[in-house]
C-alpha positions in Angstrom: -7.5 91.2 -129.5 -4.1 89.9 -129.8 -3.6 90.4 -125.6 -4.1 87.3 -123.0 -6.6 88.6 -120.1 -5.8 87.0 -116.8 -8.0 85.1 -116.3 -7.5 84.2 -112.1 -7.8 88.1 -112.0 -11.4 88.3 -113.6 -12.5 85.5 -111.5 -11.5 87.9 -108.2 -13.4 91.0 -110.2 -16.7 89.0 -111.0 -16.6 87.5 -107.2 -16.6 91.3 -105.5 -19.0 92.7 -107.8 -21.7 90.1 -108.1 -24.0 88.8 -111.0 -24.8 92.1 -111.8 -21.0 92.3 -113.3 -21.4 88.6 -115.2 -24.7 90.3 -116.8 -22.8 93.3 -117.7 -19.7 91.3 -118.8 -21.9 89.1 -121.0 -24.0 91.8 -122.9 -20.8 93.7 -123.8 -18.8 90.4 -124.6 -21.0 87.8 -125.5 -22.3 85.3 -123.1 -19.5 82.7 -124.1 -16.7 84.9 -123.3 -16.0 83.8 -119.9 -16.2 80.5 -120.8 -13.5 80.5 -123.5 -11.2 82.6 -121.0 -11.4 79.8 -118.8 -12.8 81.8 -115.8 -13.0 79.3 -113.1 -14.1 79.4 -109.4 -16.8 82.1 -109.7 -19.1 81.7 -106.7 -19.8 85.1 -105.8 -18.6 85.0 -102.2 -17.7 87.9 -101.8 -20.3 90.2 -102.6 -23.3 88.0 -100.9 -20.8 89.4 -98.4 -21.1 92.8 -99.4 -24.8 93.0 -100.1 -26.1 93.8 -97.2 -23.8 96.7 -96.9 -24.8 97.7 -100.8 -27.4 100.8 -100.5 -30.0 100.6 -103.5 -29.5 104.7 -104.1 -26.3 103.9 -105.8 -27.5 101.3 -107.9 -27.0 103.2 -110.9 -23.3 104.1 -109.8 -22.7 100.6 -109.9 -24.0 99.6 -113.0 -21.6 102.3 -114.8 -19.0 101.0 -113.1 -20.0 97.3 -114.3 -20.5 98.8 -118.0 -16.9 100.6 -117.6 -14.9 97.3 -116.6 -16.7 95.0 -119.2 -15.8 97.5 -121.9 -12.1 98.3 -120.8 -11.7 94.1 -120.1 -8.7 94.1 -122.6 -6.7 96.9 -121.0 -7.4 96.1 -116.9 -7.3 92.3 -116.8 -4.1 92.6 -119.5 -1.8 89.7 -118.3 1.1 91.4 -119.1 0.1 94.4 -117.0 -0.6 93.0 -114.3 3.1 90.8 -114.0 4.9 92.4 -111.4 8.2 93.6 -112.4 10.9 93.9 -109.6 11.4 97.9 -109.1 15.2 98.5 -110.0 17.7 99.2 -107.0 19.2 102.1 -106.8 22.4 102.8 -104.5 20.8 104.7 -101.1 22.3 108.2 -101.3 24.2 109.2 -98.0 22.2 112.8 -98.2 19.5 110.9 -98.6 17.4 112.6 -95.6 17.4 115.8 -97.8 16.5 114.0 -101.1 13.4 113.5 -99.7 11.7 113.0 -96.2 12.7 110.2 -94.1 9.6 109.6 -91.9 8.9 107.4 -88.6 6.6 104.3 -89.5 3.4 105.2 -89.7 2.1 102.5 -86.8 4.6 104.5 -84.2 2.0 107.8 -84.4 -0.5 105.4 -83.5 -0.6 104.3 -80.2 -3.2 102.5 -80.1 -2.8 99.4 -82.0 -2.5 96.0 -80.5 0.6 94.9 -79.7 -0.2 91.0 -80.9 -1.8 92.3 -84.1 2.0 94.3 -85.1 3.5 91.5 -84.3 1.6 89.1 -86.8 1.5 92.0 -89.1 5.6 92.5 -89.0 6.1 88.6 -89.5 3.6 89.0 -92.5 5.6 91.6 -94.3 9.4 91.0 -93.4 11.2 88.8 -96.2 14.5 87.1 -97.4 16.8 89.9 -97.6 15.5 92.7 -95.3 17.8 94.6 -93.3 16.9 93.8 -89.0 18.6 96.1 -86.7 19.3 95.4 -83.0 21.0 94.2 -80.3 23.2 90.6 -79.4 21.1 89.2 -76.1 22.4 85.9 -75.7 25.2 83.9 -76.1 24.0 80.5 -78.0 26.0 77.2 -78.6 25.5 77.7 -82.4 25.8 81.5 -82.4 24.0 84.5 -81.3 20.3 85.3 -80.3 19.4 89.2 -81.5 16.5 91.3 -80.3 15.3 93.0 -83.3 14.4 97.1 -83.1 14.3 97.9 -86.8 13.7 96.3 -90.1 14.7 97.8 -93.1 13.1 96.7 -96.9 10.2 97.0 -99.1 8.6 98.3 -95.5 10.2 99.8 -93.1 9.4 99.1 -89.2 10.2 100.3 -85.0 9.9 96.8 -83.6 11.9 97.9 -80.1 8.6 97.4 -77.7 7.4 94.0 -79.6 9.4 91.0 -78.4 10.7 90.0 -81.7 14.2 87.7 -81.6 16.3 86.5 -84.7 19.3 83.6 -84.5 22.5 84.1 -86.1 24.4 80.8 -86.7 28.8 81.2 -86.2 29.0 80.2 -90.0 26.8 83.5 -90.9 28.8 85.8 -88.9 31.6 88.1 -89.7 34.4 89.4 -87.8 33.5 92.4 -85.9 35.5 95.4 -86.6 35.0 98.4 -83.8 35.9 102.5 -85.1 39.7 101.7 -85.2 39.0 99.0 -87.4 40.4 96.6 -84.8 39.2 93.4 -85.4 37.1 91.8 -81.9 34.9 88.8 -81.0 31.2 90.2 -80.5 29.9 90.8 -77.3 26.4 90.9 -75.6 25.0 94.0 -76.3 26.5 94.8 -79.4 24.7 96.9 -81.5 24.5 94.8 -85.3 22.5 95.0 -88.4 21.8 91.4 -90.2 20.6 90.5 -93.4 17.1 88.2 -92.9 18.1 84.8 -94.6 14.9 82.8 -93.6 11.7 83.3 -92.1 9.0 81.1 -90.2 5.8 82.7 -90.0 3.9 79.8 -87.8 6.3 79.9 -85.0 7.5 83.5 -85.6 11.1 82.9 -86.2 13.8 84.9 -87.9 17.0 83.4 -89.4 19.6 86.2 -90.2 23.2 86.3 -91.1 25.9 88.9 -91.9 27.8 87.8 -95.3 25.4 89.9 -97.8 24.2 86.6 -99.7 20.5 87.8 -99.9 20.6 91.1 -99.2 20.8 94.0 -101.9 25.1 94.4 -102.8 25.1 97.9 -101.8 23.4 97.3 -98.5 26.4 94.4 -97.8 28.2 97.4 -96.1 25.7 97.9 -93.2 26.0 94.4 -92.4 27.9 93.5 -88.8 29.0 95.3 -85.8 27.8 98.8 -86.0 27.2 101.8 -82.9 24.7 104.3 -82.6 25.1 106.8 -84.7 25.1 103.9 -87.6 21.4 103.0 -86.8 18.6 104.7 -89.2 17.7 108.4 -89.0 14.0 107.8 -88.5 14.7 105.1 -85.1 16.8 107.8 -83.7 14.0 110.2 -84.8 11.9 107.6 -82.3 14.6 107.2 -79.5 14.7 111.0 -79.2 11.1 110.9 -78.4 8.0 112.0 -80.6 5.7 114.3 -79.8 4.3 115.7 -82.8 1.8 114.3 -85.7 2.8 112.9 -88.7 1.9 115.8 -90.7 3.8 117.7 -88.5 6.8 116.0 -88.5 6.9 115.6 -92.6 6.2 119.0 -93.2 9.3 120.0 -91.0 11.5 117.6 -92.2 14.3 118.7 -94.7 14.0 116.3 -97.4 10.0 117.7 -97.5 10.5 121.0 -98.7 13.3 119.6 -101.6 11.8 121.0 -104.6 13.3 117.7 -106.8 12.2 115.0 -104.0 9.1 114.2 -106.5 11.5 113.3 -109.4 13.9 111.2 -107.3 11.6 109.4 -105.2 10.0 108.4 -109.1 13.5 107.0 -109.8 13.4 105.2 -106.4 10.0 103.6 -107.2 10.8 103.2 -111.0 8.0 105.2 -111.9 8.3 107.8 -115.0 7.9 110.9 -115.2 6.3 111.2 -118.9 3.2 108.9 -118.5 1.6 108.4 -115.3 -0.3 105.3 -116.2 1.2 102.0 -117.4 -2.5 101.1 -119.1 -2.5 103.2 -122.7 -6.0 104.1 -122.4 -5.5 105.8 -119.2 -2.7 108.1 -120.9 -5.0 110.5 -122.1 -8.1 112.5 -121.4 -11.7 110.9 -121.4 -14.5 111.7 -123.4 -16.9 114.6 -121.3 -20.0 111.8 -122.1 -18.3 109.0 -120.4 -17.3 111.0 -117.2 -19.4 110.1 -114.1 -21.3 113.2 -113.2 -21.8 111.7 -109.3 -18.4 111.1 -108.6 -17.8 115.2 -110.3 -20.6 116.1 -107.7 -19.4 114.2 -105.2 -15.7 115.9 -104.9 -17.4 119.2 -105.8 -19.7 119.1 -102.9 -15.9 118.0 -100.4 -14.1 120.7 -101.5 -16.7 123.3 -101.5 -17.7 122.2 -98.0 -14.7 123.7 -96.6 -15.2 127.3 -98.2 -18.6 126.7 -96.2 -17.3 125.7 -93.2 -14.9 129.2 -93.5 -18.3 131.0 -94.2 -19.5 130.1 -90.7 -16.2 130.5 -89.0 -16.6 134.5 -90.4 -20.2 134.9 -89.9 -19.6 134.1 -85.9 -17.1 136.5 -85.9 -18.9 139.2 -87.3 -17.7 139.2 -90.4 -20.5 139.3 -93.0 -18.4 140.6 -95.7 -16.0 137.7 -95.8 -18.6 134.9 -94.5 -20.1 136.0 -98.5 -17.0 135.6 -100.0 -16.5 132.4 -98.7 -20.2 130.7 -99.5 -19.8 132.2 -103.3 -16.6 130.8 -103.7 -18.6 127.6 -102.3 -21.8 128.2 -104.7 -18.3 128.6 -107.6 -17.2 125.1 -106.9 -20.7 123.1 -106.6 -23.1 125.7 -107.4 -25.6 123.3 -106.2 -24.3 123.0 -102.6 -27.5 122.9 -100.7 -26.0 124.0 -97.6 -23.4 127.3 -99.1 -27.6 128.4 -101.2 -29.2 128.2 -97.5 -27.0 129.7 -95.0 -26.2 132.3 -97.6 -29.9 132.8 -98.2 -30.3 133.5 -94.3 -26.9 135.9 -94.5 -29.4 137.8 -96.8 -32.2 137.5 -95.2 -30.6 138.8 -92.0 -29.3 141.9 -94.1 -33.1 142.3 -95.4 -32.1 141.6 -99.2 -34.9 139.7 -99.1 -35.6 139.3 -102.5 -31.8 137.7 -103.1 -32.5 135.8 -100.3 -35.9 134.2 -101.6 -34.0 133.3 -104.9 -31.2 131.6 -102.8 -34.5 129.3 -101.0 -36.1 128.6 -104.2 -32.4 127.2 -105.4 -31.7 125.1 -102.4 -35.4 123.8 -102.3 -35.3 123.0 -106.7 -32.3 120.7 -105.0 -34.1 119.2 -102.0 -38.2 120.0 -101.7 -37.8 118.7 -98.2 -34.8 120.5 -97.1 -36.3 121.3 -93.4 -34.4 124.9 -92.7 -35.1 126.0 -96.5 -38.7 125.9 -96.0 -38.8 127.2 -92.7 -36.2 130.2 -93.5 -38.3 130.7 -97.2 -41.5 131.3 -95.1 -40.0 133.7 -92.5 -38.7 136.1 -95.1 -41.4 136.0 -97.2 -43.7 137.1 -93.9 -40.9 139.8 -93.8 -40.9 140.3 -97.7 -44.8 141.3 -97.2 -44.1 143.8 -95.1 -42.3 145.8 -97.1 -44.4 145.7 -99.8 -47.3 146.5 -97.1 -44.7 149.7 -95.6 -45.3 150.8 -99.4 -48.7 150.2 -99.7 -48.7 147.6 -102.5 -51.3 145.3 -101.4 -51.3 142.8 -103.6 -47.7 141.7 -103.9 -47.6 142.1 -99.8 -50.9 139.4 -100.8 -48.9 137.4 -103.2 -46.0 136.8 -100.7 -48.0 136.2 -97.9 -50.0 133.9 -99.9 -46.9 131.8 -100.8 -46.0 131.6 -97.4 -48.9 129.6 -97.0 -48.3 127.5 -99.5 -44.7 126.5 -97.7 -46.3 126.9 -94.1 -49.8 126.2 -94.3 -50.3 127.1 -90.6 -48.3 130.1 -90.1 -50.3 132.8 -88.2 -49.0 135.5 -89.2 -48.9 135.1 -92.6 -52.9 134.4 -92.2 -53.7 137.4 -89.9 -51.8 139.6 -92.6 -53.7 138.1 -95.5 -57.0 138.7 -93.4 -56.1 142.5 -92.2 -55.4 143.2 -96.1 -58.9 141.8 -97.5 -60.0 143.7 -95.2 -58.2 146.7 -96.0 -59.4 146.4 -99.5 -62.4 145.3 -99.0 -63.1 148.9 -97.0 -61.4 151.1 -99.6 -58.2 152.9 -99.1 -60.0 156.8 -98.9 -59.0 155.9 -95.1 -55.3 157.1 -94.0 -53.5 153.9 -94.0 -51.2 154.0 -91.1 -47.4 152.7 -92.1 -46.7 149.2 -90.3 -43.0 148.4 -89.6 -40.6 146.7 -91.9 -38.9 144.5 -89.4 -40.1 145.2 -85.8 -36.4 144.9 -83.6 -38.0 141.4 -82.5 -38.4 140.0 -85.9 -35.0 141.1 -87.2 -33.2 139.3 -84.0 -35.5 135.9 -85.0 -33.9 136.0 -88.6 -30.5 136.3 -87.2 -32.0 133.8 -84.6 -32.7 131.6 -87.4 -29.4 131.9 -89.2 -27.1 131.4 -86.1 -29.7 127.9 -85.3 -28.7 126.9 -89.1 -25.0 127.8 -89.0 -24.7 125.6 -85.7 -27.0 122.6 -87.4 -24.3 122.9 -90.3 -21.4 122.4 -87.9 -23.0 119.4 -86.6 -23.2 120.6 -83.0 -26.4 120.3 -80.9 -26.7 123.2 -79.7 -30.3 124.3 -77.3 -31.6 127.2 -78.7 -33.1 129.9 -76.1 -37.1 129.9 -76.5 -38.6 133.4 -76.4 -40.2 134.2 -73.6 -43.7 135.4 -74.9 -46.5 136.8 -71.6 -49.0 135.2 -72.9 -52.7 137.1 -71.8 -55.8 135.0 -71.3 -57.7 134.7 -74.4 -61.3 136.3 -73.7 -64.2 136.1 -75.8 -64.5 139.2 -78.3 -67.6 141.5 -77.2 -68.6 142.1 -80.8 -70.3 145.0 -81.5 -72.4 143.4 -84.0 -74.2 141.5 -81.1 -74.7 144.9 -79.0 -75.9 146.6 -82.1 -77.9 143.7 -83.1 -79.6 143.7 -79.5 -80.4 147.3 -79.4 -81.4 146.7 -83.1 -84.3 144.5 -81.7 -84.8 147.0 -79.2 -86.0 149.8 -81.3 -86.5 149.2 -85.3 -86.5 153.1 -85.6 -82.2 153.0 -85.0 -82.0 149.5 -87.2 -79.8 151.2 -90.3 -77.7 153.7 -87.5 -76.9 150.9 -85.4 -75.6 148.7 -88.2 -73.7 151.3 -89.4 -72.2 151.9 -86.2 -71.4 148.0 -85.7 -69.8 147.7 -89.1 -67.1 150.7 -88.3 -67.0 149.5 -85.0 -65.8 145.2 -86.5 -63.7 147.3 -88.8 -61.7 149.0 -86.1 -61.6 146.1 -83.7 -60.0 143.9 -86.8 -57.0 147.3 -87.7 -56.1 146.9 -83.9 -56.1 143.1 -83.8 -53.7 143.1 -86.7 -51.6 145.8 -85.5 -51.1 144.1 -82.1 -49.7 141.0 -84.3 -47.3 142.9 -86.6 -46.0 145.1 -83.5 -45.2 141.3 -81.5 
């Protein structure tokens, strides 16, 4: 390759991202390469740094990365990319607030930042040839001291509460013209705009003068005595007072809603409007196999989260009907959004389209095995998914569903008792009336919408105490089984022996149809 790779910049690259970058940088370019670009002052710094900080989940993110800037070395270390080219001037237009939006800086919306750190930060970007606003203080022997309120350049900044001061020498002044174009000596007070000539960072001094020799030419005719209405829109925008947010304040501006602000503010940063990359290879489209499929899934899951979050919103206000339109719309964007498959799995199961609402589990839990309210919502409705297999006598897929429950929730009890009351069922024949055992007792339906209301507040991220049943519990007493009566009075009298055990088994049989009625009627 013909191109020279900048070499100081590599050095930076392989200091952030560690050995694991030289490794990469090596097997793709030969194990010499570095040396012949003359890569110097490589100590890895930086990311011993950032290691502890570095999880090992996204190891693999980080190799592709490593692999992606070792094989495009030629276009992002390109020396001639990276030179900085001076972005062309263009004259300010005097409409300029409705070419596009002039905004506030964004350090005056927040309040809280310290008033030492602005200062250093100000001093840190304020160079030869800025514009400083502000006012004439004090008369000096050489000139004039000016408290600064504005700076105007590559930056722009509201200085008025920071104690910042510039000196302007007699030879850098010019005469001061008021509205009548009389000519006047300044005066304290005097409102002025200077061009920065000179600035001392360690003692935090500003030289400025007023003759346009560093400034941009067709700022020279800011320069001197100026009043109020001459200072800069977004400073008066401050004076007045501010009381909204930033957003608020760009989205009402004029210059916002300017359906050609994009395509001037490109000619004011020099950018084109054709390609929107200066490296060739970013011009065009990828190939699908080199996309990274975590950083797809990654934005897919942010903006499906919202349509989520609007599912919630609706299902809180009663609205089922929109609170599904929002979570498919969600399941559309990442259709393997854990969260949009399980709250939409409990809308569902609170519905009782139970068998939509197991396939909506089964989804979340192929994503997550240990998603805690999957499991837990899965086994609930399959308990209720029994029973209406059980309200139309079909025993063994009521089994078969009960049985999986147990294989989510080993120790549910209802799902055993069921699975024990049906054996038995079977095991007694069904010539016996079966009597019809409810679908969802009122109880159980208010626990599934129990259980959907406790995920849609876990989603929201509130901690919310849930209100616990209250259950009368009665005092467990020991069965009488009629076995043991039988059994005595079997002893009794060997003449009654088959009778009685007749009479004890109908007599177990009955005990265990009320039992389980008592559980599915809790």
């Amino acid at each position: 390759m013909d191109n020279v790779l900048d070499s100081a910049l590599i050095a930076r690259s392989l200091n952030y991202h560690g050995q694991q970058l030289k490794k990469a940088w090596e097997s793709e370019r030969g194990e010499h390469d570095l040396q012949r670009l003359s890569v110097e002052n490589v100590d890895f710094a930086v990311f011993q740094e950032r290691q502890k900080y570095l999880g090992f989940q996204d190891r693999g993110k980080r190799l592709k990365l490593h692999q992606f800037i070792s094989k495009n070395a030629n276009v992002l270390f390109d020396e001639v990319l990276n030179v900085r080219v001076p972005l062309p001037k263009t004259p300010q237009s005097p409409v300029g607030g409705e070419l596009c939006a002039e905004m506030p800086p964004y350090d005056v919306f927040a309040a809280d930042i310290d008033k030492k750190d602005r200062t250093e930060h100000f001093f840190a970007c304020v160079k030869q040839g800025d514009l400083i606003y502000g006012s004439l203080t004090t008369k000096l022997s050489t000139g004039y001291l000016m408290k600064v309120v504005y700076s105007e350049g590559e930056t722009t900044r509201i200085v008025a509460d920071l104690s910042i001061k510039a000196i302007i020498h007699s030879v850098n002044l010019i005469p001061a013209m008021d509205k009548k174009n009389v000519t006047r000596p300044f005066l304290i007070n005097d409102l002025v705009c200077a061009e920065v000539l000179e600035v001392v960072t360690s003692s935090e001094k500003i030289y400025a003068g007023m003759k346009g020799d560093t400034c941009d030419p067709s700022s020279r005719s800011k320069l001197g005595l100026i009043h109020s209405e001459d200072l800069p829109p977004s400073y008066r925008m401050w004076l007045e007072g501010i009381t909204e947010t930033y957003d608020e304040v760009l989205n009402n501006s004029v210059g916002f809603q300017n359906p050609g602000n994009i395509k001037h503010l490109s000619q004011e940063l020099g950018l084109g409007n054709q390609q929107y990359s200066n490296f060739p290879v970013l011009r065009f489209g990828f190939p699908t196999e080199e996309c990274a499929a975590e950083l797809r899934q990654a934005q897919s899951s942010k903006w499906a989260y919202r349509s989520v979050s609007d599912g919630i919103a609706h299902f809180k206000a009663g609205r089922h009907t929109e609170a599904f339109q929002c979570l498919n719309k969600a399941l559309t964007i990442d259709a393997n959004n854990i969260e949009a498959l399980v709250a939409r799995g409990a809308l569902y199961a609170n519905g009782g389209t139970f068998k939509k609402a197991i396939e909506d589990f089964d989804a979340a839990l192929k994503i997550n095995a240990n998603h805690q309210n999957a499991r837990k919502y899965l086994a609930e409705t399959l308990v209720a998914y029994g029973r209406s297999f059980e309200d139309e006598s079909k025993w063994d897929e009521a089994l078969t569903a009960y049985e999986r429950c147990l294989s989510i929730i080993p120790f549910h009890e209802e799902a055993k008792n069921s699975i024990e009351y049906i054996k038995n069922k079977q095991g007694l024949g069904r010539t016996n009336e079966v009597e019809t055992i409810p679908l969802i007792t009122p109880i159980k339906a208010q626990g599934v919408k129990e259980a959907l209301k406790h995920l849609l507040v876990q989603h929201d991220g509130t901690k919310t105490n849930k209100k616990k049943k209250k259950k009368e519990k009665k005092p467990k007493h020991k069965k009488a089984r009629s076995r043991s009566s039988s059994s005595s009075s079997s002893s009794s009298s060997s003449s009654s022996s088959s009778s009685s055990s007749s009479s004890s088994d109908s007599s177990s049989a009955s005990s265990q149809d009320s039992h389980h009625k008592k559980k599915h009627k809790r």
